[in-house]
N, C-alpha and C positions, 0 to 999 in steps of 0.2 A: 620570747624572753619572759613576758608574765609567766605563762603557761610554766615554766621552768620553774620559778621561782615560788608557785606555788605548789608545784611537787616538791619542791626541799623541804614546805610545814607539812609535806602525807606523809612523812616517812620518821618515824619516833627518833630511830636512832642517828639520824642525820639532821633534823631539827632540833637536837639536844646537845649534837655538837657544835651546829651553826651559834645555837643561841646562848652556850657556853663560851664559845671565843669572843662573841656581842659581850658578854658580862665580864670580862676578863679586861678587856678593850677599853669599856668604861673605868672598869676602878683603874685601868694607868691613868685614863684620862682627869677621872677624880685628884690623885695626886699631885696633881701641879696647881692645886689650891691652899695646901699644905706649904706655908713658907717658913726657910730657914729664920730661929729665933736670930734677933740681933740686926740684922740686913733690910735696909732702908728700899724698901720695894719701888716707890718713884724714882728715887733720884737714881737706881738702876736700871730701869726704866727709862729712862731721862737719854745717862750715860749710852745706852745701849745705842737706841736709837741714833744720835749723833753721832755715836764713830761708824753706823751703816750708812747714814747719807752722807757722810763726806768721804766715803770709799777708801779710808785711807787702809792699812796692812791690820790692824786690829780691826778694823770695821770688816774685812774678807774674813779674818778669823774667826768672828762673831756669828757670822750668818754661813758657814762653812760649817761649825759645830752644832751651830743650831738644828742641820739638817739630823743627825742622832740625836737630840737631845727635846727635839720637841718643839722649839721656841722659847723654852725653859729659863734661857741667859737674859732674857728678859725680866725674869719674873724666879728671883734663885728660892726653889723648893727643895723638898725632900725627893723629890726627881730631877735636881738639878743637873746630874751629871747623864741624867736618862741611861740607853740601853750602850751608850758606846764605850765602858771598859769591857765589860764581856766580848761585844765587836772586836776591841782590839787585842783579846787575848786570843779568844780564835784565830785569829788573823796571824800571831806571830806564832804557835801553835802550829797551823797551817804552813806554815812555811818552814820551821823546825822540824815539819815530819820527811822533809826532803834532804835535811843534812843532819838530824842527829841519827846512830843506827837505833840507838834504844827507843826510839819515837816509830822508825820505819818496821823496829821488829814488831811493837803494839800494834801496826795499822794491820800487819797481815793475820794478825789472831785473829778479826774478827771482832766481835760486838764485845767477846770481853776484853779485848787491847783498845778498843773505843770507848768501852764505858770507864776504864784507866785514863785516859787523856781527856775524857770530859773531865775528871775530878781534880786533874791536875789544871786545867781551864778555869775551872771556878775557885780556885786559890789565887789563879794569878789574876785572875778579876778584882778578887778582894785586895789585893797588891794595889793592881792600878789603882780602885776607890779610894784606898788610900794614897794615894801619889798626886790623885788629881784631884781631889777632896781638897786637902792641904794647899794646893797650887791655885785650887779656885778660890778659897776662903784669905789667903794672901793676897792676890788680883783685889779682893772686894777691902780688903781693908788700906792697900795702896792708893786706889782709888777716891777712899773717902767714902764709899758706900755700907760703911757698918755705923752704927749709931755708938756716940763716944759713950756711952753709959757701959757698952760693953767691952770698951776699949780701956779700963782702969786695971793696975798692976793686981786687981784682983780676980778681975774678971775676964781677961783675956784669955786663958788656957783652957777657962771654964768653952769660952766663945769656941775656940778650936776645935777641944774634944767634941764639945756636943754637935758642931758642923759636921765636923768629919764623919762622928757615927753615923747622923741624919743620913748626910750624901750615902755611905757605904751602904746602910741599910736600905737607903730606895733602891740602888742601883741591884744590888740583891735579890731585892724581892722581884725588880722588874725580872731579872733572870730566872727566878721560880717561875712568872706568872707566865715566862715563855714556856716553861719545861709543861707545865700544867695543860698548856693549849695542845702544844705538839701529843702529850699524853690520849686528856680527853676531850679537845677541842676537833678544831680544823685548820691542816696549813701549817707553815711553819713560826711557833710560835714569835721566835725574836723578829723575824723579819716583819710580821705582822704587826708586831709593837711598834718595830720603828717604822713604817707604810701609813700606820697613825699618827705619828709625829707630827711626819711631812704634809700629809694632807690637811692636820689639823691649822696649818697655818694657810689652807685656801681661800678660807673666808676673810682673812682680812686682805687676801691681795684682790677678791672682788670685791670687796668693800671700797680700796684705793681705786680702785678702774671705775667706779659708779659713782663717786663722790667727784672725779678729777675728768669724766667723761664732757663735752662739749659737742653735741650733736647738730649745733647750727654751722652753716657754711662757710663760716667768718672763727674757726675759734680762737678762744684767746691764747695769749703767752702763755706756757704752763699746765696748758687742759691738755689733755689727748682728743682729736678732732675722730672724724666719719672715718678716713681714712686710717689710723694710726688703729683702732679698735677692730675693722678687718683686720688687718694685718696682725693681730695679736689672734686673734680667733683663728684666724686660715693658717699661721705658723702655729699654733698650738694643735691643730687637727693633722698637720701634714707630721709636725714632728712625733707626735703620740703615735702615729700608723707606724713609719719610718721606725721606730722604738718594737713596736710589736716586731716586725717583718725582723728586725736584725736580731731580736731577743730568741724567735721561734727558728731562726735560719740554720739551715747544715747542709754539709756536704758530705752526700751521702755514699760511701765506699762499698759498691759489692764482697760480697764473703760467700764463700763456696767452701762448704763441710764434707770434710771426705768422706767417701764410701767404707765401708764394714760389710764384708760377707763371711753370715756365721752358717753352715749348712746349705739354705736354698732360697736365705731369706738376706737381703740388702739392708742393711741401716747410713742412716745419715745421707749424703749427696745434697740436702737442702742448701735453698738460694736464701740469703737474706744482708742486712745491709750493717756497716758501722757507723754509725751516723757522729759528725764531729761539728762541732758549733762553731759556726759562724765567730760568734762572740764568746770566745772559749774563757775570756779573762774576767768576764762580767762589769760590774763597774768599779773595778780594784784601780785601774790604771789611772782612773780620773780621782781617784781618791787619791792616791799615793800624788799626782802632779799636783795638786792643787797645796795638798799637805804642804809643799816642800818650794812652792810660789808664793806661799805668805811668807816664808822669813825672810825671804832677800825682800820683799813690800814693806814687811816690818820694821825690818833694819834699816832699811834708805830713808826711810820716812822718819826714822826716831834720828839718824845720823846726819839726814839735812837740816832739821828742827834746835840741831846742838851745835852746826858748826860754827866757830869761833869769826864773828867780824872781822877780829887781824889775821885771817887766815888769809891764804894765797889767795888771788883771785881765779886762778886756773883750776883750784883746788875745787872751791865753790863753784864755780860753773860744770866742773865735771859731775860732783854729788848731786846737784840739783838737776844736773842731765839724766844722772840714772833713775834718780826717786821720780822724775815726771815720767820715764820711758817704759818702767817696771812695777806700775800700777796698774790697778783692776781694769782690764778693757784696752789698753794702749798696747800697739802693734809688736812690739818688741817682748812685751808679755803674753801675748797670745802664739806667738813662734815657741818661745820658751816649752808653752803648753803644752800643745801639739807634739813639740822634738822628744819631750817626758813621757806624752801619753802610749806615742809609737813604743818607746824603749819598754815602761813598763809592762807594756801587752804584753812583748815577748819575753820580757826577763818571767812574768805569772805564767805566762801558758810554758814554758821551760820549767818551769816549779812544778805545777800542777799536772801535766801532761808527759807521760816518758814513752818516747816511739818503744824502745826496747823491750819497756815494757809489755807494752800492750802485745807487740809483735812474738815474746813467749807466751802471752796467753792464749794466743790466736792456736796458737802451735799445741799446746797444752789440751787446747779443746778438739783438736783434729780440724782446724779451719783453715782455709788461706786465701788470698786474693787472687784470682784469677790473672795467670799472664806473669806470677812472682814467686821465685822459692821463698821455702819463710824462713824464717833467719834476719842475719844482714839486711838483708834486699827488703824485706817488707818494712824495717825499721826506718832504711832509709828512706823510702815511699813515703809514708807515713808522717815522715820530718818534712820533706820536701811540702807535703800538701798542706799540713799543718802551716809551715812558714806562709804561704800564699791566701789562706783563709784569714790568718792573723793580719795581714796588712790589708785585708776589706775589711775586717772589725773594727783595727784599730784609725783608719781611717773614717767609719761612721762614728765612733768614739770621738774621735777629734772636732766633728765637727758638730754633735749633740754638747759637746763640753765651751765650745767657743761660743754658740747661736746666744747666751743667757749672758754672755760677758759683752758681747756687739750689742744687745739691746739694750742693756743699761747702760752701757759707754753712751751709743749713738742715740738714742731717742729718750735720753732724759730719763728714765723706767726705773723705780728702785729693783734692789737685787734681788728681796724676799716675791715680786712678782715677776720678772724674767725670770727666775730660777724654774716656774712652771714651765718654762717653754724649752725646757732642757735640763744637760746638767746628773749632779748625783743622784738628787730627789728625785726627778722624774722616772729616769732608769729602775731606780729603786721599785717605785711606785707601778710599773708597767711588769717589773716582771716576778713581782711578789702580786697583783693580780691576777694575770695569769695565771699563777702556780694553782692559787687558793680557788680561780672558776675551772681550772681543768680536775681539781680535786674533786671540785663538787660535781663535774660533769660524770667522775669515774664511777661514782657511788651513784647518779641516778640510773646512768645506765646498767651495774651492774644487778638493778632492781628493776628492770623493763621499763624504766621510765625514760619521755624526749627528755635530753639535756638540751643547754644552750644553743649549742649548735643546730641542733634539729634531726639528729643523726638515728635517731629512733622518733618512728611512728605509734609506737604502742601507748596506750596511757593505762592500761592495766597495773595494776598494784602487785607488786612482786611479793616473792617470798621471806624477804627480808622485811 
């Protein structure tokens, strides 16, 4: 691993890209020192915090957002909305290239019908910045978190505009400084910005575990004891492997290339494989479940908080049955979860994944599967194997989404540090690693140098 990591500073042009996306990495992290004019940083601060430890629907929401955004709701800057409108335009984008034709005729041009929908991507980001600029900068003034100075009939619009620009223009720039990395860094840039977010918020959850740790035999109320800190350690090591193994997982389908005879000579007849992931849907499913589990948390919580004394009593015991049953961690929101997360697998791997398609490719290249005409038959293949890998995905999805909701239910544990031991963050963070160490493993080897792995013996300095 040293060995590795000092061949990445022998090599100019791959040390200028490491140390390029280092420099890139920091000024996001610079900007969330930059705070919005107007906005009362403690007492949001303050705010923040209480609605995460009393776990109510806005407290999920909070630390839910927080994972795109940095930690940033804590502290509202000119990164406040961080990298997640661009996220989200991609996202519907993404899913539009599946049912508009005009989206699906751009995907098959190629890089010029791609570099058309990035441009249309970065409009509708400027869209959302504004949308959710505006809806944050409301939030803060509902709240009581803007200082009245700028709350006077002179200076409220003055308040909005200049929010709304700040928020639009970070969240902007964040989406250059990813194009910039993907350009002339390493990795992909957005994903890399937000991988920094997430981790950025590691040090306070070991900060919380070293400050609330109790290693004598006897601990007290409220510490976490000997045992309680194994058990964080050895779940966080089984689930990080578990994370790799399902992130690297496929199922790999032989392919057999027909033969060509031109005169005396054979082409093609080669063996080789389709490889299909395990985890086809990535971590879209736990996002989309979780999305759509805070507004019924939100709504029971704000609709048990306003029911009327002279209401029924049947009435009141049923609201207060759902808002206890349909919070973070409670049995009947953890089913909810799960039931969502399976659905969404399949509804994204349905989006993103067309047997049909692939099955005229196969065809188009002179390929087929062994033992299937191609056509029909290999589409359905195809579907069939497909549905069967999706329900082990989404099954280890289910339960990397649950383990971070059970530890802060059951053992006391705020969310910002169970969130490590699963969850969106985590995912995120495991397979935007990977991405960026098998990147760097591609470029040592393709220079005679050992990578990570140790897959090369040479230390000779290549050509490159």
């Amino acid at each position: 691993m040293l060995k590795a990591l000092a061949n990445v500073f022998l090599i100019p042009e791959l040390r200028n890209r490491v140390l390029f996306t280092l420099g890139m990495i920091a000024i996001y992290r610079i900007g969330f020192w930059i705070p919005l004019v107007g906005v009362d940083q403690q007492a949001l601060k303050d705010a923040a915090s209480k609605a995460s430890e009393g776990g109510s629907g806005w407290g999920q929401l909070l630390d839910y957002v927080s994972i795109f955004s940095g930690g940033s709701l804590q502290q509202s800057t000119i990164f406040g909305l961080g990298i997640m409108p661009y996220i989200t335009a991609s996202i519907i984008f993404q899913l539009l290239q599946s049912a508009v034709p005009r989206l699906q005729e751009l995907k098959k041009e190629g890089a010029s019908g791609q570099q058309k929908i990035t441009e249309w991507t970065r409009y509708a980001t400027v869209a959302m910045c504004l949308i959710q600029g505006f809806m944050w900068l409301k939030f803060l003034i509902a709240q009581g978190l803007v200082r009245p100075e700028f709350l006077t009939a002179s200076t409220t619009l003055a308040f909005y505009l200049s929010g709304v620009a700040a928020l639009t223009a970070g969240s902007v720039f964040l989406m250059w400084l990813g194009e910039q990395i993907d350009k002339y860094g390493i990795g992909n840039g957005v994903s890399l910005i937000l991988t920094a977010g997430i981790i950025s918020q590691m040090p306070n959850a070991v900060a919380y575990l070293v400050a609330e740790t109790d290693l004598s035999l006897q601990a007290t109320e409220g510490s976490i004891g000997i045992v309680g800190i194994l058990f964080l350690v050895a779940a966080f090591v089984i689930v990080v492997a578990g994370s790799i193994l399902i992130t690297v997982a496929q199922r790999r389908i032989p392919i057999q290339q027909a033969r060509h005879t031109r005169g005396r000579k054979t082409y093609g007849g080669q063996r080789h494989y389709l490889p299909l992931r395990v985890n086809h849907a990535g971590v879209m499913p736990i996002i989309f479940a979780s999305s759509l589990l805070i507004f019924p948390a939100t709504f029971l919580g704000y609709l048990s908080s306003s029911v009327s004394p002279e209401a029924p009593a049947w009435w009141q015991t049923f609201v207060i049955f759902l808002n206890s049953n349909f919070q973070f961690g409670e049995y009947p929101y953890i089913v909810c979860e799960i039931i969502l997360i399976y659905f969404f697998s399949y509804f994204w791997t349905t989006v993103v994944f067309s047997p049909d398609e692939m099955s005229q490719q196969l065809r188009e290249n002179g390929s087929f599967i062994p033992g299937l005409r191609p056509g029909p038959r290999t589409a359905e293949y195809l579907e069939t194997v497909v549905e069967r890998i999706t329900y082990v995905g989404a099954g280890f999805l289910a339960v990397i989404a649950v383990i971070p909701s059970m530890v802060a239910r059951y053992m006391d544990i705020p969310f910002f540090v169970a969130s490590f031991l699963g969850g969106t963050g985590l995912l995120i963070v495991v397979s935007v690693g990977l991405d960026f160490i098998q990147r760097i493993e591609a470029n040592l080897l393709m220079r005679n140098y050992s990578g990570f792995l140790g897959s090369n013996d040479s230390n000779k300095p290549g050509r490159g």
